[in-house]
PDB file with SEQRES, HELIX, SHEET and CRYST1 records, atoms N, CA, C and O in Angstrom:
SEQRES   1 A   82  UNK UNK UNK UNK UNK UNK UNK UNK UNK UNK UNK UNK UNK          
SEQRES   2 A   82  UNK UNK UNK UNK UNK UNK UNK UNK UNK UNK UNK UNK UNK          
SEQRES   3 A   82  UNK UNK UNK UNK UNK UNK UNK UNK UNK UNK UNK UNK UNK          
SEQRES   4 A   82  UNK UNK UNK UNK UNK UNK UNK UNK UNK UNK UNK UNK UNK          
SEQRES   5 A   82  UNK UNK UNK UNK UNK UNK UNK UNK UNK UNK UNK UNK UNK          
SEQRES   6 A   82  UNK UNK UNK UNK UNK UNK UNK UNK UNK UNK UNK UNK UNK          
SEQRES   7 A   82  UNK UNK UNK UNK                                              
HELIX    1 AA1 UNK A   20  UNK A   34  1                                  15    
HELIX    2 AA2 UNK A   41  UNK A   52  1                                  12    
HELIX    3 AA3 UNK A   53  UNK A   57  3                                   5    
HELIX    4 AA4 UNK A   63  UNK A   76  1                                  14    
CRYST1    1.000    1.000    1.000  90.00  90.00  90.00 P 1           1          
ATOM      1  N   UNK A   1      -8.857 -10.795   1.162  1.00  0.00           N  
ATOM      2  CA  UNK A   1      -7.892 -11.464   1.992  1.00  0.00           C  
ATOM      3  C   UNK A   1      -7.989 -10.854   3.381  1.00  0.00           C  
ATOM      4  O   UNK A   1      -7.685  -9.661   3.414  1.00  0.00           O  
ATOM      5  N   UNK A   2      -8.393 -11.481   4.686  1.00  0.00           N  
ATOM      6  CA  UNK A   2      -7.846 -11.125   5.988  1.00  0.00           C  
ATOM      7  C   UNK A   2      -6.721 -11.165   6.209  1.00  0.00           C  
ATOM      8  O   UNK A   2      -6.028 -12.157   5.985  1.00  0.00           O  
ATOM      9  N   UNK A   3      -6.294 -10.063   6.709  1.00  0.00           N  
ATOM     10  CA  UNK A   3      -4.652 -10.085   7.482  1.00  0.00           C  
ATOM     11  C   UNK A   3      -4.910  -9.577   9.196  1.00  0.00           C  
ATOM     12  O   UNK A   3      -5.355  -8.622   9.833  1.00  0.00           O  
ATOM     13  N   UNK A   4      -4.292 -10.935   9.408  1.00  0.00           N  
ATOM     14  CA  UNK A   4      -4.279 -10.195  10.733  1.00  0.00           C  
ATOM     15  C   UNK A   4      -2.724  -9.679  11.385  1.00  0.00           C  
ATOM     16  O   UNK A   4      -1.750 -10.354  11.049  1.00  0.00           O  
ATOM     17  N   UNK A   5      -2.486  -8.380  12.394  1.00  0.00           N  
ATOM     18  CA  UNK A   5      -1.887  -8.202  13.030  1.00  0.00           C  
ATOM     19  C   UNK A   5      -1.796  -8.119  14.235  1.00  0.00           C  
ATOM     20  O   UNK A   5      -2.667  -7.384  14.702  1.00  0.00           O  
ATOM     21  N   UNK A   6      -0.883  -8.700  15.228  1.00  0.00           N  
ATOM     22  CA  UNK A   6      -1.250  -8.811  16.350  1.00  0.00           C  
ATOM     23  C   UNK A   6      -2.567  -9.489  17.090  1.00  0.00           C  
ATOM     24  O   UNK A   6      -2.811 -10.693  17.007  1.00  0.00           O  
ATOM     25  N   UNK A   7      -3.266  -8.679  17.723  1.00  0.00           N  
ATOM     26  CA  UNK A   7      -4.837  -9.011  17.953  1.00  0.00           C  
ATOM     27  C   UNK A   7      -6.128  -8.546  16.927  1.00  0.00           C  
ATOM     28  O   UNK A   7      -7.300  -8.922  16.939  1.00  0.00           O  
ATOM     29  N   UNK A   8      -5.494  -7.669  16.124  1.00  0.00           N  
ATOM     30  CA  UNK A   8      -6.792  -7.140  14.736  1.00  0.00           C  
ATOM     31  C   UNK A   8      -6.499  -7.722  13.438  1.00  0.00           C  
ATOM     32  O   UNK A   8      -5.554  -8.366  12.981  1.00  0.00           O  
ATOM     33  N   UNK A   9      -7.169  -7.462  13.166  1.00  0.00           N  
ATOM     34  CA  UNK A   9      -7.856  -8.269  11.676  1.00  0.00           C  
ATOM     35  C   UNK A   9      -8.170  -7.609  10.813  1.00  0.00           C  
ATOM     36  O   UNK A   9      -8.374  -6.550  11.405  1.00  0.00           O  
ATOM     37  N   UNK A  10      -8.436  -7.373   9.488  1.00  0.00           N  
ATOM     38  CA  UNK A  10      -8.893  -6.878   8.616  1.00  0.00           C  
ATOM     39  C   UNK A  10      -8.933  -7.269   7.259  1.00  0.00           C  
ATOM     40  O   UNK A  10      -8.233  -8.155   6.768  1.00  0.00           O  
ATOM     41  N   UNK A  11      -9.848  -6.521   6.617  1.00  0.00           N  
ATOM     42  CA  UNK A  11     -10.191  -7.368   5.596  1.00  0.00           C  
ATOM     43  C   UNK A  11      -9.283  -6.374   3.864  1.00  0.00           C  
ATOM     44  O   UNK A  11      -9.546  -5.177   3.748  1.00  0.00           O  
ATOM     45  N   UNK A  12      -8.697  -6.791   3.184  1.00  0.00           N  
ATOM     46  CA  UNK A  12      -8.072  -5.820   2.330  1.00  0.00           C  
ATOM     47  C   UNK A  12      -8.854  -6.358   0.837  1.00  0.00           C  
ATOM     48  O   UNK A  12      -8.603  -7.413   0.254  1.00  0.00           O  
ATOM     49  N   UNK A  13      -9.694  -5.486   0.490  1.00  0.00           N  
ATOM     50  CA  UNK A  13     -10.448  -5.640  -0.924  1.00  0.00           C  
ATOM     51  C   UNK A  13      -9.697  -5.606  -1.623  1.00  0.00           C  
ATOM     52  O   UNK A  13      -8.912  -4.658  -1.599  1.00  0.00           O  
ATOM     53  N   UNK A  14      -9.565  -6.720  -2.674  1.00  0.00           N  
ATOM     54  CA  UNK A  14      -9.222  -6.484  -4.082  1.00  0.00           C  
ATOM     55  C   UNK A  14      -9.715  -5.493  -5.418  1.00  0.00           C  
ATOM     56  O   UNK A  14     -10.930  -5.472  -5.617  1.00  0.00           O  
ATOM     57  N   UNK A  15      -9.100  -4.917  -6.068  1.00  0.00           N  
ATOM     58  CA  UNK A  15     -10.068  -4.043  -6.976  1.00  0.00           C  
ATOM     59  C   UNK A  15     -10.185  -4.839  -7.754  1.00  0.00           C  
ATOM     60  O   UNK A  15      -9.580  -5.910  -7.720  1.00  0.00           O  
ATOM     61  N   UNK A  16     -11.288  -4.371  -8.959  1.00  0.00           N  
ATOM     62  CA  UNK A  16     -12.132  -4.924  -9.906  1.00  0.00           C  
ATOM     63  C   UNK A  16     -10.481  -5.357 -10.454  1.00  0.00           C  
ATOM     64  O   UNK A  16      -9.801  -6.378 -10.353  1.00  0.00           O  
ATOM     65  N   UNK A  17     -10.290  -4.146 -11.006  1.00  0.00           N  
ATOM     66  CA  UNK A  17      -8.908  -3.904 -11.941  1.00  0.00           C  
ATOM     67  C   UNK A  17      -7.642  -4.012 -11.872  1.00  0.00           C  
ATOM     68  O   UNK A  17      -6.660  -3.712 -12.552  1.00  0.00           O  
ATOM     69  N   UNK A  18      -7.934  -4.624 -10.666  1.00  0.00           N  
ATOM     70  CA  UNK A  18      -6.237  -5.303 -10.113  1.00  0.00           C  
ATOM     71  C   UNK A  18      -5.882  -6.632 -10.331  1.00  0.00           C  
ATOM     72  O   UNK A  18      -6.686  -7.544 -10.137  1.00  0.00           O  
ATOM     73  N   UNK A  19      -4.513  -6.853 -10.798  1.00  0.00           N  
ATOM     74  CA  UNK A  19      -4.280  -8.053 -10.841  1.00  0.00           C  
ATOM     75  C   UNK A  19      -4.079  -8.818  -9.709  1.00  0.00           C  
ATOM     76  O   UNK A  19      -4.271  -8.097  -8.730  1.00  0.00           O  
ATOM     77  N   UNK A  20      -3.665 -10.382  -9.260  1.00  0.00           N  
ATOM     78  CA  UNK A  20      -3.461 -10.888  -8.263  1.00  0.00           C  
ATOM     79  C   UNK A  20      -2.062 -10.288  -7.708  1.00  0.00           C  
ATOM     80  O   UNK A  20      -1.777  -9.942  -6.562  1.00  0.00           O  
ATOM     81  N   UNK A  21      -1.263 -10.274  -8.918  1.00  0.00           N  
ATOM     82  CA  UNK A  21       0.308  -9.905  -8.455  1.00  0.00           C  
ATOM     83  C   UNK A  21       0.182  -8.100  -7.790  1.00  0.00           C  
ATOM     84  O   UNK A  21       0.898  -7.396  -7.079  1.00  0.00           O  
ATOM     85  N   UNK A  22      -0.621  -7.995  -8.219  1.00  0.00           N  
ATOM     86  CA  UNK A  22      -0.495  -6.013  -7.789  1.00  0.00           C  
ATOM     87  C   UNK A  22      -1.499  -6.637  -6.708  1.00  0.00           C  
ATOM     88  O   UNK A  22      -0.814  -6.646  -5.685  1.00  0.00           O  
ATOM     89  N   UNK A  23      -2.661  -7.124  -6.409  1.00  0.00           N  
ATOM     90  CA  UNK A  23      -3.654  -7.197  -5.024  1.00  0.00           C  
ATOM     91  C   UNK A  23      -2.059  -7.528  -4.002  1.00  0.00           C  
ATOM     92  O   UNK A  23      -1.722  -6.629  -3.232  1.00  0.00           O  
ATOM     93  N   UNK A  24      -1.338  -8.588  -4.061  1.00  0.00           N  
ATOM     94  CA  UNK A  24      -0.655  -9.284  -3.122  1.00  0.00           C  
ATOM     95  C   UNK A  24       0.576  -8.116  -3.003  1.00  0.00           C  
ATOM     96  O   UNK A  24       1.252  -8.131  -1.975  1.00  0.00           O  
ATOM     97  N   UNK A  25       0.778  -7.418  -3.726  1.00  0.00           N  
ATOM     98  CA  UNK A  25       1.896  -6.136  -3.835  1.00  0.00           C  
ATOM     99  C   UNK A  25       1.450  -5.085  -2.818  1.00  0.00           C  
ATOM    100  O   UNK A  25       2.188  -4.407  -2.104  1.00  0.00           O  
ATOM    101  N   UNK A  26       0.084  -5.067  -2.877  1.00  0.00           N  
ATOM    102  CA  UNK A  26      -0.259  -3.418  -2.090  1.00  0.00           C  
ATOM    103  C   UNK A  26      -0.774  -3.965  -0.905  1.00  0.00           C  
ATOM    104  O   UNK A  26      -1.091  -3.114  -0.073  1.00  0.00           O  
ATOM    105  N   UNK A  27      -1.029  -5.662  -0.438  1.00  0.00           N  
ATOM    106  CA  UNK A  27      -1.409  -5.983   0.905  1.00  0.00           C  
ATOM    107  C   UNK A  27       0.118  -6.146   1.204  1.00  0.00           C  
ATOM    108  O   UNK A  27       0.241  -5.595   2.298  1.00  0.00           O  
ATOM    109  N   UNK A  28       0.803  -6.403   0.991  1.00  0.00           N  
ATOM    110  CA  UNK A  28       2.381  -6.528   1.459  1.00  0.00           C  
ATOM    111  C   UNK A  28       3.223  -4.933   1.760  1.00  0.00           C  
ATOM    112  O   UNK A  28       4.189  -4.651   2.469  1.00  0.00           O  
ATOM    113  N   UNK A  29       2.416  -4.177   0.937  1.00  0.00           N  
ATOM    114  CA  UNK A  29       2.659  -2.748   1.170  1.00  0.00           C  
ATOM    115  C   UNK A  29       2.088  -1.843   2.574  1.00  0.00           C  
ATOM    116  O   UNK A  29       2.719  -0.983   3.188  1.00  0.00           O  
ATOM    117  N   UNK A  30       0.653  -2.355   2.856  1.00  0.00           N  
ATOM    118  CA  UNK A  30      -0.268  -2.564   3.781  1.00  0.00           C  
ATOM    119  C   UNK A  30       0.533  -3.111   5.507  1.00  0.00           C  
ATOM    120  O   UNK A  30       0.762  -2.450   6.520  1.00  0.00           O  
ATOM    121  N   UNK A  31       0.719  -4.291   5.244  1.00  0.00           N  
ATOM    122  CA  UNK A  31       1.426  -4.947   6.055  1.00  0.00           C  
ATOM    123  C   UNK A  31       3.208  -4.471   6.683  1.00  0.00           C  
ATOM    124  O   UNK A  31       3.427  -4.293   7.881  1.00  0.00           O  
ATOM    125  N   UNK A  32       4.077  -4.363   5.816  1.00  0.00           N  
ATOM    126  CA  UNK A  32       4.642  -3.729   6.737  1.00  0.00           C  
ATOM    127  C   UNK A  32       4.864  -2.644   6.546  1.00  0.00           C  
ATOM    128  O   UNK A  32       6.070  -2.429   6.426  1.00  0.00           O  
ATOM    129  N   UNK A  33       3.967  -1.430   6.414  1.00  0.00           N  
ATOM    130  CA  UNK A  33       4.123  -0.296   7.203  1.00  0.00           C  
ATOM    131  C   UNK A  33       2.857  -0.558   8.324  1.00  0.00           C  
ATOM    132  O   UNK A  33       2.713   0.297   9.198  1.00  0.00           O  
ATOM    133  N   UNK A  34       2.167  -1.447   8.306  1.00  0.00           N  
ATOM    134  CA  UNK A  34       1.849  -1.608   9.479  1.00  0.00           C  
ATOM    135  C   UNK A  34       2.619  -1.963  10.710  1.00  0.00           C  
ATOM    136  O   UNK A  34       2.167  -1.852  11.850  1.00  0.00           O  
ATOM    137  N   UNK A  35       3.728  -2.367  10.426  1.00  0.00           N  
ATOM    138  CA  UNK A  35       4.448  -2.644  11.451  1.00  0.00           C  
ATOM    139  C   UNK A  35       5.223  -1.887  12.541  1.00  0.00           C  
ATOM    140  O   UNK A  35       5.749  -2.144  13.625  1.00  0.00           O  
ATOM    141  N   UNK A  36       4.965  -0.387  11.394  1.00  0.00           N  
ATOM    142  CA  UNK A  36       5.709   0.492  11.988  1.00  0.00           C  
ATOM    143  C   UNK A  36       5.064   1.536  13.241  1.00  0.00           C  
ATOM    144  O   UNK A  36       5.586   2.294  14.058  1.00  0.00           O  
ATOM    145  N   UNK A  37       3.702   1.154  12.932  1.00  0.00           N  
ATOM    146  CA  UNK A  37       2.968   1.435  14.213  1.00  0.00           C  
ATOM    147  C   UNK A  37       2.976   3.301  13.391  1.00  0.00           C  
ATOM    148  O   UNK A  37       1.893   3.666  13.849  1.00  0.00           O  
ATOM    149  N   UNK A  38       3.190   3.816  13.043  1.00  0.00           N  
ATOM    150  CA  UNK A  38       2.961   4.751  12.508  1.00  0.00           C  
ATOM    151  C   UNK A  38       1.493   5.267  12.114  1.00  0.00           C  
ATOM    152  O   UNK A  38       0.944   6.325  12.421  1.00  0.00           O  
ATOM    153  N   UNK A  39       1.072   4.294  11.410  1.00  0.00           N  
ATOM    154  CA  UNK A  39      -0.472   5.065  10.777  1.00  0.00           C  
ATOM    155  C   UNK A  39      -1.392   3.324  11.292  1.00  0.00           C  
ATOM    156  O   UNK A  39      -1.181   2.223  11.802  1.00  0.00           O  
ATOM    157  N   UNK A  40      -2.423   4.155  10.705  1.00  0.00           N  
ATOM    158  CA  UNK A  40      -3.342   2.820  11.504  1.00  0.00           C  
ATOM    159  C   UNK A  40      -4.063   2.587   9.635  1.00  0.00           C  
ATOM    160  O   UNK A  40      -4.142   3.194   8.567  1.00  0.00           O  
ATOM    161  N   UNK A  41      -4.321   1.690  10.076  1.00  0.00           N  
ATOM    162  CA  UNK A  41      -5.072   0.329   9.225  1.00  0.00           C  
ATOM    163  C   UNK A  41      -5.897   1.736   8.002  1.00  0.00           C  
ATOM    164  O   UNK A  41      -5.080   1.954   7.107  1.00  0.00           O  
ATOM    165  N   UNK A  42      -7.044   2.518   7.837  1.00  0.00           N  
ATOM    166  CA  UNK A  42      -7.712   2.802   7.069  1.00  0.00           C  
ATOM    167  C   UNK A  42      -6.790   3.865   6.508  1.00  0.00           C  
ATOM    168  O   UNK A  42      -6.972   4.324   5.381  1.00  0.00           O  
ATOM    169  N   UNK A  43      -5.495   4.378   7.542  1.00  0.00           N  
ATOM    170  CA  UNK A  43      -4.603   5.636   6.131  1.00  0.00           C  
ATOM    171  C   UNK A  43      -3.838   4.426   5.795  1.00  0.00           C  
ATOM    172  O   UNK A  43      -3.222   4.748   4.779  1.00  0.00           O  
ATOM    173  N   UNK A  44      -3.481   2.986   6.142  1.00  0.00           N  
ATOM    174  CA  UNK A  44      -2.624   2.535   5.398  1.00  0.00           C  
ATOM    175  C   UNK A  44      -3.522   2.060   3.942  1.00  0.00           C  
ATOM    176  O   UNK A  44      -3.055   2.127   2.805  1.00  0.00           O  
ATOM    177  N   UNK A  45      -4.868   1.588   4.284  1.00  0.00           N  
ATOM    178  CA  UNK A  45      -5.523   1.220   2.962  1.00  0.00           C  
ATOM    179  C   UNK A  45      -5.551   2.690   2.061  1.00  0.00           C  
ATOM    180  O   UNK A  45      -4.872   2.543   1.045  1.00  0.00           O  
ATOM    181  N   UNK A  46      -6.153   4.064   2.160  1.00  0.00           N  
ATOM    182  CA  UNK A  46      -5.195   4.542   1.449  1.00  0.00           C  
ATOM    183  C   UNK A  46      -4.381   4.975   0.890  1.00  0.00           C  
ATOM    184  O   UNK A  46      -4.476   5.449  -0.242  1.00  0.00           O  
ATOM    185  N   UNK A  47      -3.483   4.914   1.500  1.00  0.00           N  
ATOM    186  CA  UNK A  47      -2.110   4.982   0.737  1.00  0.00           C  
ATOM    187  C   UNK A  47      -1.373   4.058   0.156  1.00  0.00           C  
ATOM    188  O   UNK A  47      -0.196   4.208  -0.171  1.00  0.00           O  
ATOM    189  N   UNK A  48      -2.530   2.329  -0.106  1.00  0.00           N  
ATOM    190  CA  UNK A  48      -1.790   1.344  -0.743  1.00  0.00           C  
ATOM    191  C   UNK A  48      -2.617   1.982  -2.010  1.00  0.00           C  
ATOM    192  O   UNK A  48      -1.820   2.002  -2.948  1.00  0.00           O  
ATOM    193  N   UNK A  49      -3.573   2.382  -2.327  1.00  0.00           N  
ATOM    194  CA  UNK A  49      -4.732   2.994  -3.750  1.00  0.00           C  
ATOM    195  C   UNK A  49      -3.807   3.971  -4.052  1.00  0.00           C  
ATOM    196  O   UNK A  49      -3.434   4.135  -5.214  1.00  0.00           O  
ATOM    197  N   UNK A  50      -3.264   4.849  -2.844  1.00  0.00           N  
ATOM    198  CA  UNK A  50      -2.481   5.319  -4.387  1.00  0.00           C  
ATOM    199  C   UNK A  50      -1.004   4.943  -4.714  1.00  0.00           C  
ATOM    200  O   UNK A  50      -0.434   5.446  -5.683  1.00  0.00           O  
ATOM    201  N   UNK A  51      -0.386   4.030  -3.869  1.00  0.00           N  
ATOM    202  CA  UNK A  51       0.523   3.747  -4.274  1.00  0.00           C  
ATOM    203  C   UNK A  51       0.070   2.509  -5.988  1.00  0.00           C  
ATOM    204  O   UNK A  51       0.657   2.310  -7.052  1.00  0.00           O  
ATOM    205  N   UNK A  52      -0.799   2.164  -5.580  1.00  0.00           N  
ATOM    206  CA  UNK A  52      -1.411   1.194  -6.611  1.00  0.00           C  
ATOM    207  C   UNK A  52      -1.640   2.132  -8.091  1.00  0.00           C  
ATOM    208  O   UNK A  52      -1.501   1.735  -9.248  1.00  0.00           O  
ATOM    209  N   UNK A  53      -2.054   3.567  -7.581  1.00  0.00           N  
ATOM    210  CA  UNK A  53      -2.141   4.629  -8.463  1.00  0.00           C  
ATOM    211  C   UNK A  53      -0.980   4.646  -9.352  1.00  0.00           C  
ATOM    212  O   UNK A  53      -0.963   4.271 -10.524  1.00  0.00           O  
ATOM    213  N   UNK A  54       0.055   5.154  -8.621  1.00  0.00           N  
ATOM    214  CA  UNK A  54       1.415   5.469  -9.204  1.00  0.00           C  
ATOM    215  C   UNK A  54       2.107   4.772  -9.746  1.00  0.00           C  
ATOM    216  O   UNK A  54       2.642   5.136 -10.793  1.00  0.00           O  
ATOM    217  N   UNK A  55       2.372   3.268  -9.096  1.00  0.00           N  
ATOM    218  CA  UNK A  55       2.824   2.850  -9.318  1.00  0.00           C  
ATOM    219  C   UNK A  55       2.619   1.567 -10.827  1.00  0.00           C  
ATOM    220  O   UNK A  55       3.480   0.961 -11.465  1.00  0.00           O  
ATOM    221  N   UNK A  56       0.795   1.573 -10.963  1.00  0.00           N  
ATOM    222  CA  UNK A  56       0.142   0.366 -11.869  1.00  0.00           C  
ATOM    223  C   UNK A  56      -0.388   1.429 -12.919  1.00  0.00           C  
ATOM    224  O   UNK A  56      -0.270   1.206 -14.123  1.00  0.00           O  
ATOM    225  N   UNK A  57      -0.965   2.570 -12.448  1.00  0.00           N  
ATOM    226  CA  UNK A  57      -1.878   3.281 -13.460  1.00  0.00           C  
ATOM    227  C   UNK A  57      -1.241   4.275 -14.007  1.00  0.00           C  
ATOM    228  O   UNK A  57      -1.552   4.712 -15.115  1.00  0.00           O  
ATOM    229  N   UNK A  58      -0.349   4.709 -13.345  1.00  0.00           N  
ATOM    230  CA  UNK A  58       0.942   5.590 -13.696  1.00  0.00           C  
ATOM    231  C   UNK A  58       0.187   7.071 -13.726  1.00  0.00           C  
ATOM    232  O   UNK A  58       0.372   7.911 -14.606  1.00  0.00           O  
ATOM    233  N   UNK A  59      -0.414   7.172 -12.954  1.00  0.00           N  
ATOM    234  CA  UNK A  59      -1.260   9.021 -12.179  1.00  0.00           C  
ATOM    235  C   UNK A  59      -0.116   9.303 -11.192  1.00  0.00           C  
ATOM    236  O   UNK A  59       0.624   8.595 -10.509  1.00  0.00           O  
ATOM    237  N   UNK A  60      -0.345  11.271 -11.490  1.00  0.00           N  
ATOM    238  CA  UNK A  60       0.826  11.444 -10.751  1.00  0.00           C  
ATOM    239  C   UNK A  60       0.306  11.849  -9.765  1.00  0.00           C  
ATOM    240  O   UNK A  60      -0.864  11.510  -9.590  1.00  0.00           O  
ATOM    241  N   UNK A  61       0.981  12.745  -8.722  1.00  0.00           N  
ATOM    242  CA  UNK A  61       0.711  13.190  -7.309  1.00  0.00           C  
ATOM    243  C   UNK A  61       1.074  14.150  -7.017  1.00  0.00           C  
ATOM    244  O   UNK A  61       1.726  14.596  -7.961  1.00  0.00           O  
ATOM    245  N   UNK A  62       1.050  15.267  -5.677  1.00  0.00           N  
ATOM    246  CA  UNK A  62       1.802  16.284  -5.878  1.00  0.00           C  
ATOM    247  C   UNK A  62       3.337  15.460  -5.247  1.00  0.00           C  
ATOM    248  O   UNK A  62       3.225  14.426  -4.589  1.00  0.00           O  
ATOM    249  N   UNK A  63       4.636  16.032  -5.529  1.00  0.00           N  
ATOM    250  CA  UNK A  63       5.785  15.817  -5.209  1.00  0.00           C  
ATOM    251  C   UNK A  63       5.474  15.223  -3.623  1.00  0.00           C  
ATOM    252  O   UNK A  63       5.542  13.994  -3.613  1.00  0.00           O  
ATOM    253  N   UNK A  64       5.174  15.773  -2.385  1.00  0.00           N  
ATOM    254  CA  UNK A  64       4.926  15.509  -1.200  1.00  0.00           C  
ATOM    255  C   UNK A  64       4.420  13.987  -0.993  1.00  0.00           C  
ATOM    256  O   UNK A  64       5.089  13.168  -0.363  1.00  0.00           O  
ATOM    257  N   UNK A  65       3.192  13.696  -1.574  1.00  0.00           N  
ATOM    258  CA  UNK A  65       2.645  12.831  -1.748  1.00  0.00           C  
ATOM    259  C   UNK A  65       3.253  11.352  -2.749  1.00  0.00           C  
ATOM    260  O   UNK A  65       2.914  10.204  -2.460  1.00  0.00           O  
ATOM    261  N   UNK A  66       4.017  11.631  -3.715  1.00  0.00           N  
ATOM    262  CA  UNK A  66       4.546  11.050  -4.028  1.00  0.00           C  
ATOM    263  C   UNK A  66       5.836   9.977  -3.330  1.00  0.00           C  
ATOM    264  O   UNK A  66       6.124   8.785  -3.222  1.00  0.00           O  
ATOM    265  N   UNK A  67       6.455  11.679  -2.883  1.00  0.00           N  
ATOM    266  CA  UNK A  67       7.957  11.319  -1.998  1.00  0.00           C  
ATOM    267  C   UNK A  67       7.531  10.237  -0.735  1.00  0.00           C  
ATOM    268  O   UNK A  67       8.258   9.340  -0.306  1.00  0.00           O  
ATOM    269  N   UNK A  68       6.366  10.519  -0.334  1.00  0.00           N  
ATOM    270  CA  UNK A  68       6.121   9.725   1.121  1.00  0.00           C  
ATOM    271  C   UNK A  68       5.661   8.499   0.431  1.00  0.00           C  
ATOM    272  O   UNK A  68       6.088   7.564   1.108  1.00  0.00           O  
ATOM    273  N   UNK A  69       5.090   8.104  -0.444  1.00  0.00           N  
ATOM    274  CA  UNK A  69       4.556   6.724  -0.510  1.00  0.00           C  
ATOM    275  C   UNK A  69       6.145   6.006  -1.349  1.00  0.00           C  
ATOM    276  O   UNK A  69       6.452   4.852  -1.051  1.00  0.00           O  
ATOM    277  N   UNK A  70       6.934   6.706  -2.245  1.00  0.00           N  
ATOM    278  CA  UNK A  70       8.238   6.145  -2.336  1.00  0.00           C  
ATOM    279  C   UNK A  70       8.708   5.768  -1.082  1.00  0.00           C  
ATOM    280  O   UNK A  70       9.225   4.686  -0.804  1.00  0.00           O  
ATOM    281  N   UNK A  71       8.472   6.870  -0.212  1.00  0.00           N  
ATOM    282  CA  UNK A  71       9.562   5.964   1.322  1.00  0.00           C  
ATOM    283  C   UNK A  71       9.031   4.788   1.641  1.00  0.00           C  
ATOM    284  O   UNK A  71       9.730   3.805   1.885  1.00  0.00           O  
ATOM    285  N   UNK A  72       7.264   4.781   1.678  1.00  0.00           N  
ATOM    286  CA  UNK A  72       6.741   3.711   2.466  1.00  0.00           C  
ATOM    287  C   UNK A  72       7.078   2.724   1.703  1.00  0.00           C  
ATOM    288  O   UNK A  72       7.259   1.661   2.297  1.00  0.00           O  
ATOM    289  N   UNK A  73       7.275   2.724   0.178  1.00  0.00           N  
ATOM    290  CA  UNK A  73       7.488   1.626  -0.678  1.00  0.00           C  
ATOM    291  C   UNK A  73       8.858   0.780  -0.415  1.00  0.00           C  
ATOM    292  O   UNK A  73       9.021  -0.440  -0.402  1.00  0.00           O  
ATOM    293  N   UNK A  74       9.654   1.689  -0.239  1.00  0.00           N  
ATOM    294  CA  UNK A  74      11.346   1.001  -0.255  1.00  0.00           C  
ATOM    295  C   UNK A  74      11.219   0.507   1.349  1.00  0.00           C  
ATOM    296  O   UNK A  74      11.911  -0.466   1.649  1.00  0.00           O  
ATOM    297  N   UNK A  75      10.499   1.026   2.255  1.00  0.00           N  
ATOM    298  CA  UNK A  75       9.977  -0.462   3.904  1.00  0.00           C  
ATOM    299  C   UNK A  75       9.693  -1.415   3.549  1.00  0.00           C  
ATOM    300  O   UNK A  75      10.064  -2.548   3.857  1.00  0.00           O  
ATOM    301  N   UNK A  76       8.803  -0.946   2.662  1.00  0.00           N  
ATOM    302  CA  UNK A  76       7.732  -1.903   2.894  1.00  0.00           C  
ATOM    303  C   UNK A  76       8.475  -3.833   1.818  1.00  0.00           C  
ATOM    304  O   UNK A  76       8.283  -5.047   1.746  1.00  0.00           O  
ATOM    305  N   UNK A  77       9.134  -2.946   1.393  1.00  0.00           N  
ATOM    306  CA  UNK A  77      10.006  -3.949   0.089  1.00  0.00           C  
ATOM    307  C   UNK A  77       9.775  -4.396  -1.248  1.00  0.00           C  
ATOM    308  O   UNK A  77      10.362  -5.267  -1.891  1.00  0.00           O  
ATOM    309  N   UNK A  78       8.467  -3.378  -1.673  1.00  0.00           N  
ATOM    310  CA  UNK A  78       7.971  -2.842  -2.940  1.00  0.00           C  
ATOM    311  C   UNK A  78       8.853  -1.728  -3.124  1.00  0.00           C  
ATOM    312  O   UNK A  78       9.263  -0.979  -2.237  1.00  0.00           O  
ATOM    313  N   UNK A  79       9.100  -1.681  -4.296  1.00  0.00           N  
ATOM    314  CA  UNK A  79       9.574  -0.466  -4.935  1.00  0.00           C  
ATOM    315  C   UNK A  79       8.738   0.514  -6.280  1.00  0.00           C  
ATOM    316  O   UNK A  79       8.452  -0.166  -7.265  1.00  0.00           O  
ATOM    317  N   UNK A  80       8.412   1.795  -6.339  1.00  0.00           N  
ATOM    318  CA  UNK A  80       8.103   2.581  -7.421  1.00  0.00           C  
ATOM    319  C   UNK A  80       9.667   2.687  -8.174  1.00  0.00           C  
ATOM    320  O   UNK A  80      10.852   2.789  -7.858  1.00  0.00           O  
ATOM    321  N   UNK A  81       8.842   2.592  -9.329  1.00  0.00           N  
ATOM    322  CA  UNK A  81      10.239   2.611 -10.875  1.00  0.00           C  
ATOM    323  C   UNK A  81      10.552   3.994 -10.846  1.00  0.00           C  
ATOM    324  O   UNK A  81      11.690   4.220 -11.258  1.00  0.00           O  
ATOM    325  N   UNK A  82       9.891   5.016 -10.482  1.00  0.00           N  
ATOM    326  CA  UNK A  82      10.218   6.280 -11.096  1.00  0.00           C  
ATOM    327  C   UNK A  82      11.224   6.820 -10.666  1.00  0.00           C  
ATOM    328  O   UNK A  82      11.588   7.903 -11.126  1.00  0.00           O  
TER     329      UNK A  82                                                      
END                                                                             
């Protein structure tokens, strides 16, 4: 899927092992913390893998890492269950 923001573009791969509902979950995850102008396009791709981690494959993280992709999740308007 291309998404564009603003004037850039990019392209967000689907994994082998992802469903459509989790691909469209972690580009929506992608998208608005892009908005926040905070991180740029290749730390947001990954930090949607591991939110995709935590949240689909259920791998943990250290606490730090965890806590920050929960924040980006409750922006972004995805939520982690844990």
């Amino acid at each position: 899927m291309i998404v564009t923001s603003g004037f850039k573009s990019f392209e967000v791969e689907r994994l082998d092992c992802e469903s459509y509902q989790d691909y469209l979950e972690r580009t929506y995850f992608i998208i608005n913390n892009l908005k926040t102008g905070k991180y740029d396009i290749d730390e947001l791709i990954q930090k949607s893998l591991i939110y995709y981690s935590i949240k689909v494959l259920g791998c943990g993280y250290v606490k730090d890492t965890e806590n920050c992709i929960r924040d980006m999740s409750k922006f972004a308007g995805v939520r982690l269950e844990k």
